[in-house]
N, C-alpha and C positions, 0 to 999 in steps of 0.2 A: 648460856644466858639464863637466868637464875626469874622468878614470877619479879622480884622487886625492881628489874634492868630493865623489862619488858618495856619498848613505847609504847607511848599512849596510843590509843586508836582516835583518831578522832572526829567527831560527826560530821559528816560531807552528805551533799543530795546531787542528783543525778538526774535529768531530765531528758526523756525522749518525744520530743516534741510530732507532730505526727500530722498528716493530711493524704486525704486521699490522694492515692497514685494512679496510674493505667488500669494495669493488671494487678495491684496488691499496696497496702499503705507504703507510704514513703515514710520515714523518722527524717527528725535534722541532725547532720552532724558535723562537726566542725573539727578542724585539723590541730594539732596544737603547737605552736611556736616550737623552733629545735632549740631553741633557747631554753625553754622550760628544763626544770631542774625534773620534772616527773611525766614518765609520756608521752617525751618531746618529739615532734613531728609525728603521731599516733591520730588516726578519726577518732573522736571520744563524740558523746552527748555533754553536750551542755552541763558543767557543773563544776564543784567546788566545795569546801571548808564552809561551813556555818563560820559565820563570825559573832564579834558579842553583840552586835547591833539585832541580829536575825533573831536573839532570845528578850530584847527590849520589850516588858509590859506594857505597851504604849500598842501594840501589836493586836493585842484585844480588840480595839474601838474599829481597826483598818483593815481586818482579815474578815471573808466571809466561807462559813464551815467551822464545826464545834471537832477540836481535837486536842488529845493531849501532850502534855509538853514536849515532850522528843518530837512527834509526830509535827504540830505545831513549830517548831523551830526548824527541822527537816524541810518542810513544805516551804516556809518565806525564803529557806537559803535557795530550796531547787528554784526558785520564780525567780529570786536576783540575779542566780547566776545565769538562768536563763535572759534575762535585760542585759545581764552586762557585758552577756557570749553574743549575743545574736539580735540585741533592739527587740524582743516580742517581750510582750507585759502580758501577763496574766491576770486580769484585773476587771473588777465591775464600776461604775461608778456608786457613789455606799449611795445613791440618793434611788436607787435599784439592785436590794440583794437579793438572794435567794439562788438554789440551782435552774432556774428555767431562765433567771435572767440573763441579759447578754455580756458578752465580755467587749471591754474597749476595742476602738477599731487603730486605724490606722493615722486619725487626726491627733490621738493622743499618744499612742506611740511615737508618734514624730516629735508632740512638742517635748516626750522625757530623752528622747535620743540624744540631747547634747550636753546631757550629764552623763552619760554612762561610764567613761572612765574616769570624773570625779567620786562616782559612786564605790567602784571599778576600787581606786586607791585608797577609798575611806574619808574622804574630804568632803561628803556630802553622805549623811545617813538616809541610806533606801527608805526609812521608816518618816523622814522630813519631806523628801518628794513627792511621794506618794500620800502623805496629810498635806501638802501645798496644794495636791491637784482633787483632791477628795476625794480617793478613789480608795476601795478594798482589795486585798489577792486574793485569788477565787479559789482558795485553798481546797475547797470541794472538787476543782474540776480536775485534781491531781489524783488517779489511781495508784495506789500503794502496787509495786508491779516486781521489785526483787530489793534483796540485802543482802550485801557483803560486808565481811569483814577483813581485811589485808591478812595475811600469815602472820603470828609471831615472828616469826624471824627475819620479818624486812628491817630496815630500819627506819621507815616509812611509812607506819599505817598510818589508815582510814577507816571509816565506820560507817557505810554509805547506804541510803534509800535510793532507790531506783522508782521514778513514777513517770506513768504515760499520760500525756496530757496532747486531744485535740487543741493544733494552733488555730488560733483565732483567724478570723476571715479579716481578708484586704493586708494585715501587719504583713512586711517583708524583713525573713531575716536577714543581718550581714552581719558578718564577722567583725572582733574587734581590733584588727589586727596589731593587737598585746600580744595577748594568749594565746589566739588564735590568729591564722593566716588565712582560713578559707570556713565556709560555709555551705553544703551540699544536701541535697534529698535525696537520699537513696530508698529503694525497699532494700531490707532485711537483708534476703537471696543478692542483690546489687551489692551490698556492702562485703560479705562474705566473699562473693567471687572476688572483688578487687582484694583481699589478703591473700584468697588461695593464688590468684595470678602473679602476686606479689607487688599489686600497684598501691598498694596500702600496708597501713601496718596500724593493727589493732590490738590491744590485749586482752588478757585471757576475759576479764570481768564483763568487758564492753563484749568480745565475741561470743561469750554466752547467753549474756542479753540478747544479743541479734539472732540468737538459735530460737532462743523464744519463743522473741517477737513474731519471729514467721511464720509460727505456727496458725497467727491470723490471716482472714483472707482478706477481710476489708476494715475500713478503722470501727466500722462500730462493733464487728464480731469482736477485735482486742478489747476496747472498753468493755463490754459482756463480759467474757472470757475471761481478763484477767481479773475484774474487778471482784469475781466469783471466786476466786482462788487464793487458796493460803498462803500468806509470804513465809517461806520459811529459810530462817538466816544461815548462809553460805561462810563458814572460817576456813576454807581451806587447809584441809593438813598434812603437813609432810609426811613420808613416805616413801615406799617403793615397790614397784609392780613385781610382778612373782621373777620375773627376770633379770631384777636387781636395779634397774634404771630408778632413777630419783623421781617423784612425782607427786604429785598435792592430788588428794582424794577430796571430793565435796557430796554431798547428801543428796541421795537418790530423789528423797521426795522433795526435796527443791524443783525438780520439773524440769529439768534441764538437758533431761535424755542424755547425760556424759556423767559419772565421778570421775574418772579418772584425767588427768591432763599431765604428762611430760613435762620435767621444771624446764626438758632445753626450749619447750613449747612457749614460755612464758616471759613477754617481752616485759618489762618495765621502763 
């Protein structure tokens, strides 16, 4: 495969929604249809492809938080795809910006909830609902938290922001049973055992995130913690361990306590 054959990668965002748990944060996550062409039947975090609507100028007047463009279009796709995986909005009303202000509750998540898979299809732009209810996406209260890149050699990349965001109080998520079949709170160590048990199946990206993640004890140590830390971008490269097995190495200082991971390791 030659640089000019290469797929595109292309920009996805990643959302690990989050709330205190017992004994440690919980994240949300959602299962993915076995229908799905990518991941299918796999726990993922909330997320998806930027679309061209996610890079709409119009985007200015309805976002609250100064970033730029990548960043900026990263953050509206991880909010929608977060609305349109699991009904929770990110969002202040604009007639109260700012980071101390509050984010919407759960009277307004209800009245956008019965657009979500017109949204979902493209038959209604994220960017017109959200100027109908006048509201902004709290683009601030997303921590920039991991970046992946797909391998060269799928045939399938992505280009993906990962960010932690406390869920809003009172909003309930549910699955939108498209993409998704199910919706769960796990902590971290929770979600982990269900793959080492084998009652789940997560891949490499999502289960490295969740190594992370646990590194927190409670949600606000994570916000601290990661918000203080450098993202530093994950391409995973082929390879092979001294014993000749196939394997994708990734960068120490990414933070991940692993380079190394097994390709039989790596579900897609």
């Amino acid at each position: 495969m030659t640089a000019q054959t290469l797929p595109e990668a292309r920009l996805s965002a990643t959302i690990l929604l989050m709330r205190e748990g017992v004994s440690a944060p919980e994240v949300l996550m959602v299962k993915r249809h076995y229908e799905i062409d990518f991941a299918a039947g796999a726990l993922v975090f909330p997320g998806g492809k930027a679309n061209a609507g996610d890079t709409d100028p119009g985007w200015d007047s309805y976002t609250d938080g100064d970033f730029g463009p990548i960043q900026q279009d990263a953050r509206i796709a991880a909010i929608r795809e977060a609305y349109e995986e699991s009904g929770i909005v990110l969002a202040r009303h604009r007639k109260s910006l700012g980071a101390g202000a509050p984010l919407v509750g759960a009277d307004i998540a209800d009245k956008l909830a019965p657009h979500r898979a017109a949204v979902d299809r493209g038959e209604i732009p994220f960017l017109d609902l959200v100027r109908e209810h006048d509201l902004a996406l709290a683009l601030d209260r997303l921590v920039h938290f991991g970046h992946w890149i797909t391998p060269v050699m799928m045939p399938k990349r992505f280009d993906t922001h990962f960010y932690i965001a406390r869920a809003p109080s009172g909003q309930i998520a549910a699955h939108d049973g498209r993409e998704t079949t199910d919706a769960v709170w796990l902590s971290a160590t929770e979600a982990l055992e269900q793959e080492k048990s084998g009652k789940a199946t997560i891949i490499f990206p999502t289960r490295m995130n969740l190594v992370k993640l646990a590194q927190a004890q409670t949600l606000s140590d994570a916000e601290t913690r990661f918000s203080s830390q450098p993202v530093v971008t994950v391409l995973p490269e082929p390879g092979k361990t001294e014993t000749g097995a196939p394997c994708l190495f990734i960068p120490e200082e990414a933070g991940y306590g692993q380079t190394v991971e097994l390709l039989s390791n790596v579900k897609v």
